[in-house]
MIFI-810832 format. One record per residue (C-alpha): x, y, z; residue number from 1; residue in three letters. Coordinates in steps of 0.25 Angstrom, whole numbers, plus 2048, in hexadecimal, padded with zeros to 3 digits. Layout:
<atoms>
<u X | v Y | w Z | n NUM | res ALA>;
...
</atoms>
This chain:
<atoms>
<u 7CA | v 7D9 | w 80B | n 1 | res UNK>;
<u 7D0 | v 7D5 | w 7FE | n 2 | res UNK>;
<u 7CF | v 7C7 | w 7F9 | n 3 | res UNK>;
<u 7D1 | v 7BF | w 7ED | n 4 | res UNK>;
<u 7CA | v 7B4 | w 7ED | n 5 | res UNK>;
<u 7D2 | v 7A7 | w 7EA | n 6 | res UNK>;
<u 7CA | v 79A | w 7EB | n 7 | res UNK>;
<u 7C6 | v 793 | w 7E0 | n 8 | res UNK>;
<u 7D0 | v 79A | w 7D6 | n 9 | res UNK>;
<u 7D6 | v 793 | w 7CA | n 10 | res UNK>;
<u 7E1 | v 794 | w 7C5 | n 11 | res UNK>;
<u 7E4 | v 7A0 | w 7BE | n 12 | res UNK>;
<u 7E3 | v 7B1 | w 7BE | n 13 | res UNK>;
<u 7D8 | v 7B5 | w 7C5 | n 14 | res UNK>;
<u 7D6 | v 7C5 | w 7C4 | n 15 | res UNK>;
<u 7D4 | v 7CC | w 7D0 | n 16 | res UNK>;
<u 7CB | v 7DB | w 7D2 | n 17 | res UNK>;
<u 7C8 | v 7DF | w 7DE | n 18 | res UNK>;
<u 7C2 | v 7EE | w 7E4 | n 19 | res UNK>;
<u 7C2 | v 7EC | w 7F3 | n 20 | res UNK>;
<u 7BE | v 7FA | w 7FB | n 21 | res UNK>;
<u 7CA | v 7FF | w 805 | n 22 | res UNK>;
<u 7C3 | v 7FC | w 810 | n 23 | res UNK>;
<u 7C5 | v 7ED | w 80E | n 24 | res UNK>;
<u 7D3 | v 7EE | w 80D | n 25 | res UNK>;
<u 7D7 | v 7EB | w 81D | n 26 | res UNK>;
<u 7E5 | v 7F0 | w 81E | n 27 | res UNK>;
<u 7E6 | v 7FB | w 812 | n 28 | res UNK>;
<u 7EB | v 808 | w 816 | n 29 | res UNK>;
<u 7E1 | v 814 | w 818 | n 30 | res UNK>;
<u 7E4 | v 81D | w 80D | n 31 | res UNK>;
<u 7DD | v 813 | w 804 | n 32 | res UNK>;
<u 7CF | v 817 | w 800 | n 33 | res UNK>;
<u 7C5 | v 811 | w 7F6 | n 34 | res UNK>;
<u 7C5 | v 801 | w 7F0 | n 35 | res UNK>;
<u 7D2 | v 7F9 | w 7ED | n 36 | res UNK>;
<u 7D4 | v 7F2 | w 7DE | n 37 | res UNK>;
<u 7DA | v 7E5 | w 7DE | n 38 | res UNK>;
<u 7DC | v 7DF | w 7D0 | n 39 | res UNK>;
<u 7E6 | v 7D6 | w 7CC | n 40 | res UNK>;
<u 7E6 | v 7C6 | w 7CA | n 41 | res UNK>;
<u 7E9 | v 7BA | w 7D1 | n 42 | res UNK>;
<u 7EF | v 7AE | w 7CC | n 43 | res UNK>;
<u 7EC | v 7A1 | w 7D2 | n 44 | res UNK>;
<u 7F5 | v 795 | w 7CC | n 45 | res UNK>;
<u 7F0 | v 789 | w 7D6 | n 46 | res UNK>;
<u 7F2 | v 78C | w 7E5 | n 47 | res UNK>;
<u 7FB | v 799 | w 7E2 | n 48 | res UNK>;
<u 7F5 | v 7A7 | w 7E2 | n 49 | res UNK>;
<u 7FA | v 7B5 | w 7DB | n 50 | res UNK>;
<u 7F3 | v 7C1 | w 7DC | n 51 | res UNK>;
<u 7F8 | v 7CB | w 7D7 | n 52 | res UNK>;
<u 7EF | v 7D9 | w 7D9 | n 53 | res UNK>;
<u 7F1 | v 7E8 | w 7D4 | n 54 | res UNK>;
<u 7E9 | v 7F0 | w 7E1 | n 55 | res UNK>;
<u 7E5 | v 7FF | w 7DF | n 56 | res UNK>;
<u 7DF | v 806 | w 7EC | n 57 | res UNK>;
<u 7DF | v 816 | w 7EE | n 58 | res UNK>;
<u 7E4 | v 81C | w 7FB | n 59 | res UNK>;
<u 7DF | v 828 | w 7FE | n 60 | res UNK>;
<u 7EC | v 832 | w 804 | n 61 | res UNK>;
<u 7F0 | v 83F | w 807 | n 62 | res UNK>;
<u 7FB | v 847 | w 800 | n 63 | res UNK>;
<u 806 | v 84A | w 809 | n 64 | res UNK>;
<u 80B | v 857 | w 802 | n 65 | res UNK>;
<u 7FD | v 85E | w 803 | n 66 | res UNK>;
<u 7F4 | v 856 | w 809 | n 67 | res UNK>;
<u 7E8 | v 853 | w 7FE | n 68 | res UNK>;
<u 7E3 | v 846 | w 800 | n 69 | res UNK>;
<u 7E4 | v 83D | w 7F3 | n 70 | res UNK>;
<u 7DF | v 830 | w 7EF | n 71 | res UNK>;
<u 7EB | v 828 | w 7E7 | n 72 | res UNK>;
<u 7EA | v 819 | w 7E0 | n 73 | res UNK>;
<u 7F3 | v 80E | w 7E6 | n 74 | res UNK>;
<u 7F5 | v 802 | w 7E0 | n 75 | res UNK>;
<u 7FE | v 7F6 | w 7E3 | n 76 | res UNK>;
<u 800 | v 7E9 | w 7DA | n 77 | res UNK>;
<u 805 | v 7DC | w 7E1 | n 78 | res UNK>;
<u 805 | v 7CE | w 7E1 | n 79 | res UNK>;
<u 803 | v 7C2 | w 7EB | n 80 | res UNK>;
<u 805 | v 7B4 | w 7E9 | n 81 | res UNK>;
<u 7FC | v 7A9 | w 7F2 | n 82 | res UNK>;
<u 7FD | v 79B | w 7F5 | n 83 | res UNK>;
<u 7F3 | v 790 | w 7F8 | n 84 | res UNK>;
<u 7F7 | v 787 | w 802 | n 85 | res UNK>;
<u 7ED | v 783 | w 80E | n 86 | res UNK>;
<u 7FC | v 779 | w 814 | n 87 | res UNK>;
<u 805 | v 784 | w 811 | n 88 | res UNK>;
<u 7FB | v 790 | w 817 | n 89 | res UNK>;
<u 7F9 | v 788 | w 824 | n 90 | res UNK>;
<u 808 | v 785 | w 826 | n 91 | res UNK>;
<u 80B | v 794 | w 828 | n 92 | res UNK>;
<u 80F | v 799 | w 835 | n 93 | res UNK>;
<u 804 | v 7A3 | w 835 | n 94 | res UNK>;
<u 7FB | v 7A0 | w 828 | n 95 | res UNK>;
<u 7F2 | v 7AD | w 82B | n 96 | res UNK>;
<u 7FE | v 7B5 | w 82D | n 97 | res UNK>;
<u 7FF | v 7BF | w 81F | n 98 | res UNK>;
<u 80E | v 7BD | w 81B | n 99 | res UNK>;
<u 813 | v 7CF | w 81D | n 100 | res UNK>;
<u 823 | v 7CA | w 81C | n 101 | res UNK>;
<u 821 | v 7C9 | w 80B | n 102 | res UNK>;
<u 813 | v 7CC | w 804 | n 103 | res UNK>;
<u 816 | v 7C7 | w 7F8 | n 104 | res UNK>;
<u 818 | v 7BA | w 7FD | n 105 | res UNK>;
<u 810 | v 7AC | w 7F9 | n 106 | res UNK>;
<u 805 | v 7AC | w 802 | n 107 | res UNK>;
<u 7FE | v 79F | w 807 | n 108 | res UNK>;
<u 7EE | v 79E | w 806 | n 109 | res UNK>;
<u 7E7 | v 791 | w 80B | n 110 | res UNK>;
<u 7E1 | v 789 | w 7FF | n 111 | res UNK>;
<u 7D2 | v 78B | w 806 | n 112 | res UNK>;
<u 7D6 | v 79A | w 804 | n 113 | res UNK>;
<u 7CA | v 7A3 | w 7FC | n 114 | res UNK>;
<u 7D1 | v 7AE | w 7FC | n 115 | res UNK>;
<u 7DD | v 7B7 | w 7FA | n 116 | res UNK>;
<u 7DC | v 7C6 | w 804 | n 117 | res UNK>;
<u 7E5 | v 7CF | w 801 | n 118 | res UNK>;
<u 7DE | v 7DA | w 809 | n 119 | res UNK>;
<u 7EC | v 7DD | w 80F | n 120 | res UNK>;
<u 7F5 | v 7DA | w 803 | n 121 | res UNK>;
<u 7EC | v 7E5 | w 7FB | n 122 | res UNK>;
<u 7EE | v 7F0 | w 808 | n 123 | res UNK>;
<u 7FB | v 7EE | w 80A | n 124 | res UNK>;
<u 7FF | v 7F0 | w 7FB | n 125 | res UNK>;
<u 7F7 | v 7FD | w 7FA | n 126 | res UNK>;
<u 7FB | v 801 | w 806 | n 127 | res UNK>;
<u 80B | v 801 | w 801 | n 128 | res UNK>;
<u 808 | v 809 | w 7F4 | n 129 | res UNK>;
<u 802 | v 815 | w 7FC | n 130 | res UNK>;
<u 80B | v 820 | w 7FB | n 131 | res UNK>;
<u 815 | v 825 | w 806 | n 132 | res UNK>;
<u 815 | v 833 | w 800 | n 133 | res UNK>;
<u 806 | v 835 | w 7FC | n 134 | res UNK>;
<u 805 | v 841 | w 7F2 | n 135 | res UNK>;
<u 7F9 | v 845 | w 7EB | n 136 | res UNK>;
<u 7FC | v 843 | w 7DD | n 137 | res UNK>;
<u 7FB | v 854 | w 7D8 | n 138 | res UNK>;
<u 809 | v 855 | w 7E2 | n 139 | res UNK>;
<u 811 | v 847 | w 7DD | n 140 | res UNK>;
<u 819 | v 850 | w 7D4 | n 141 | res UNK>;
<u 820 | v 858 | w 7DE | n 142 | res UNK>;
<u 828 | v 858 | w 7EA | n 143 | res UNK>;
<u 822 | v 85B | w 7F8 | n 144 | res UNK>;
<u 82B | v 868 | w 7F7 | n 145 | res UNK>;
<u 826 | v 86D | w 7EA | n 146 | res UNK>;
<u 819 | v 86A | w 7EF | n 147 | res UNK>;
<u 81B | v 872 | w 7FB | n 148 | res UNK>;
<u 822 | v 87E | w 7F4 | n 149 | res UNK>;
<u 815 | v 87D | w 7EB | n 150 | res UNK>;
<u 80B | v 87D | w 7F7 | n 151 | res UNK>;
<u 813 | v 885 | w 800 | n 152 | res UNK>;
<u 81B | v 88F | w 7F7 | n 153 | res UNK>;
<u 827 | v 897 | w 7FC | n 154 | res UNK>;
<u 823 | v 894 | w 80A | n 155 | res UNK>;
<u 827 | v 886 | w 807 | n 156 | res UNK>;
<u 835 | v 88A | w 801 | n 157 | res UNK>;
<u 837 | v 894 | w 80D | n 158 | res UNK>;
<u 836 | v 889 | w 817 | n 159 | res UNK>;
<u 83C | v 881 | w 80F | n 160 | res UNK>;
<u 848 | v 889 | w 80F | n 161 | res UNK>;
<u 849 | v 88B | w 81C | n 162 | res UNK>;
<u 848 | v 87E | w 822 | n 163 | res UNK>;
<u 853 | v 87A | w 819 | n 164 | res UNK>;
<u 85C | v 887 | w 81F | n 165 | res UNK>;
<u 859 | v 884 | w 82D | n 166 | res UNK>;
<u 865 | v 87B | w 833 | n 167 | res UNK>;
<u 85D | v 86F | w 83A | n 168 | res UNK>;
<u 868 | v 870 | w 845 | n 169 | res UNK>;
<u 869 | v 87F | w 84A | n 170 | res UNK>;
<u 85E | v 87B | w 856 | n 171 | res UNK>;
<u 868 | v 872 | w 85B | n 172 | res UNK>;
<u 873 | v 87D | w 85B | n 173 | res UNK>;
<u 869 | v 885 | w 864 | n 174 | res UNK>;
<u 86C | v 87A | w 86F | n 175 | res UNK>;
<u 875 | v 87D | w 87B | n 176 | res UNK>;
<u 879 | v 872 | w 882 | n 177 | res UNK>;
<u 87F | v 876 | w 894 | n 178 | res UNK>;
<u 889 | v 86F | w 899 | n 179 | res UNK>;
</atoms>
């Protein structure tokens, strides 16, 4: 878990660095491998809270053009903003609910709170910045196509050439239908 503590706090910037192992990140995605960094500041101006955190973590993928596994930094920068109210937290409607529908909403801690966790905030905003198209860093300058041609050679361009001059309906003219 990831936690800041909070109690006692004066007023003022407090500076945060953090190196929490993987491992105690419930929720992060499984690519990620090694120790999160957390750095950044929180500023407390009486009972309101604003962290605001920079988070570097490396995910650990494969490359989807040839298949080399790869280790790659992810970092994410973000901002939450809490409240201190013990009257306002137990009026909620469901005060140990997390609020999903907007993250970067004011949040409501009890007064008597020692803490801050942002376990899931941290894995959820690494988890974003992973890459849809995961490709290790020696291929990042071509296209899957010249990657191919390279790789493959004129067999890629044969079959390409051929796929392309096929007519995707002619099995359909091959159908007889009996009345």
């Amino acid at each position: 878990m990831v936690r800041i503590p909070i109690n006692g706090l004066s007023n003022g910037e407090h500076p945060i660095a953090l190196v929490v192992p993987v491992t105690e990140v419930d929720g992060i995605f499984p690519e990620f491998i090694g120790d999160i960094r957390v750095s950044g500041v929180l500023h407390k101006t009486g009972k309101k809270l604003v962290l605001q955190l920079a988070v570097q973590g490396t995910a650990h993928m494969t490359c989807d053009y040839s298949l080399e596994q790869f280790n790659e930094a992810i970092e994410a920068e973000f901002a939450l903003s809490f409240v201190q109210d013990t009257e306002l937290y137990l009026r909620q409607p469901n005060p140990q609910q997390r609020i999903d529908d907007d993250p970067y909403a004011l949040r409501i801690l009890r007064e008597d709170d020692t803490f801050v966790d942002l376990t899931s905030d941290i894995a959820e905003e690494l988890s974003v910045r992973l890459p849809i198209k995961r490709v290790a860093p020696q291929f990042r300058h071509m296209s899957f196509a010249e990657y191919a041609q390279d790789v493959l050679g004129d067999t890629a361009h044969v079959h390409q050439t051929q796929t392309r001059t096929d007519n995707p309906w002619s099995a359909l003219n091959k159908i007889r239908f009996s009345d």
